[in-house]
N, C-alpha and C positions, 0 to 999 in steps of 0.2 A: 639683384633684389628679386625680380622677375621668378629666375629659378631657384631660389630659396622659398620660394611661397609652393611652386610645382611639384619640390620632392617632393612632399609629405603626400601631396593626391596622388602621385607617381605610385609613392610605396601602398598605399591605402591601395590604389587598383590593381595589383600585383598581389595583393594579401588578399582581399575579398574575393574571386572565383573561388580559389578553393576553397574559403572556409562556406560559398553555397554548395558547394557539393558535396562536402561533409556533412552538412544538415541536412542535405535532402537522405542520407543512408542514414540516419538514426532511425531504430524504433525500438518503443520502449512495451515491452510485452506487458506487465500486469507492474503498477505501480505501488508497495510496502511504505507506509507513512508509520514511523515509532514515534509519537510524543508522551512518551512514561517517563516519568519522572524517579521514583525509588529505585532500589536495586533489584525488587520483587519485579516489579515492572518492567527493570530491562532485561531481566532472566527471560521471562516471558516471552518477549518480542523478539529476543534475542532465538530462544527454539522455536517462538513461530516462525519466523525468517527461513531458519535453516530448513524447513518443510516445506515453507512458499516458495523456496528456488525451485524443489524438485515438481510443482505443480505445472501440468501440460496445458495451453489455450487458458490462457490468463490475460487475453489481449482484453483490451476496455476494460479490464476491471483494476481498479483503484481500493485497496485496502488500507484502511488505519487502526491504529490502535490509540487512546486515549488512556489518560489515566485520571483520577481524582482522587487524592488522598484524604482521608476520615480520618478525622484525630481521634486519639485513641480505641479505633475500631480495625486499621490495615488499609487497602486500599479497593477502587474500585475499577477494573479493568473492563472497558467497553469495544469491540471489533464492531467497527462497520463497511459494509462492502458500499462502493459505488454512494456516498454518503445518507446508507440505513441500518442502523442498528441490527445485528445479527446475534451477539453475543454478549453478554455480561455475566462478569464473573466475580468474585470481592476475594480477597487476598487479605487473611490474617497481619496480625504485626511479629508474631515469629513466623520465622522461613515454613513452610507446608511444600509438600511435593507439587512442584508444577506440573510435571509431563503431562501427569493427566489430564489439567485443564488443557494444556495444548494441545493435546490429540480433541479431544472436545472438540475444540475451537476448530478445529483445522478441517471434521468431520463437518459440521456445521455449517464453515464454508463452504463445502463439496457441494453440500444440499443445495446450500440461498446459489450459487455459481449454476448449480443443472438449473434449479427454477428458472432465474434469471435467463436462460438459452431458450429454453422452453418456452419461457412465456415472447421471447422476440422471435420464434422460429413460428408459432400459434397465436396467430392475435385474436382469434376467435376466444379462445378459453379465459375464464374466470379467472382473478389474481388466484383466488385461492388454489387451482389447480381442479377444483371439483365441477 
């Protein structure tokens, strides 16, 4: 009975080292949240994606995408970095070329991403930058 109750902490102590030392080697460089809901929306998120992998020093920063759809108006696409509003954009109810919002979008983050560095690198200077 004894060691019927043992294995299971036996096996648990055999299986836990290593999964602490797999966690301690995770890191997750810059975290992409998609919650869009239409298919406009995940076209979207889907070419912003493929541009936020290629972005360098992306650590601590946290972006999402949200969506809210407008009846009979298309939808409304909000990007925020680090949980602040960077970008809003509204999306027809026929298909419209995204690219370009996504370059937009993606340019925009460049900007709020330097500010953000800038202003943790310079705690003297003004939000505004001026």
């Amino acid at each position: 009975m004894f060691i019927m109750m043992l294995k299971p902490l036996l096996l648990l102590c055999l299986i836990m080292p290593p999964l602490l030392a797999v966690a301690e080697d995770v890191e997750i460089d810059g975290l992409f949240l998609d919650n869009s809901k239409s298919r406009q929306g995940h076209e979207f998120a889907y070419q912003f994606s493929r541009l936020w992998q290629e972005m360098p020093n992306t650590q601590g920063i946290n972006v999402q995408i949200t969506e809210q759809i407008v009846p009979r108006a298309g939808t409304k696409l909000t990007l925020l970095m680090n949980h602040k509003i960077i970008y809003v954009t509204h999306l027809g109810r026929r298909r419209s070329p995204i690219k370009d919002k996504v370059e937009q979008a993606i340019f925009i983050l460049i900007d709020a991403m330097a500010k953000a560095q800038l202003s943790q690198q310079n705690p003297d200077m003004a939000e505004s930058g001026w």
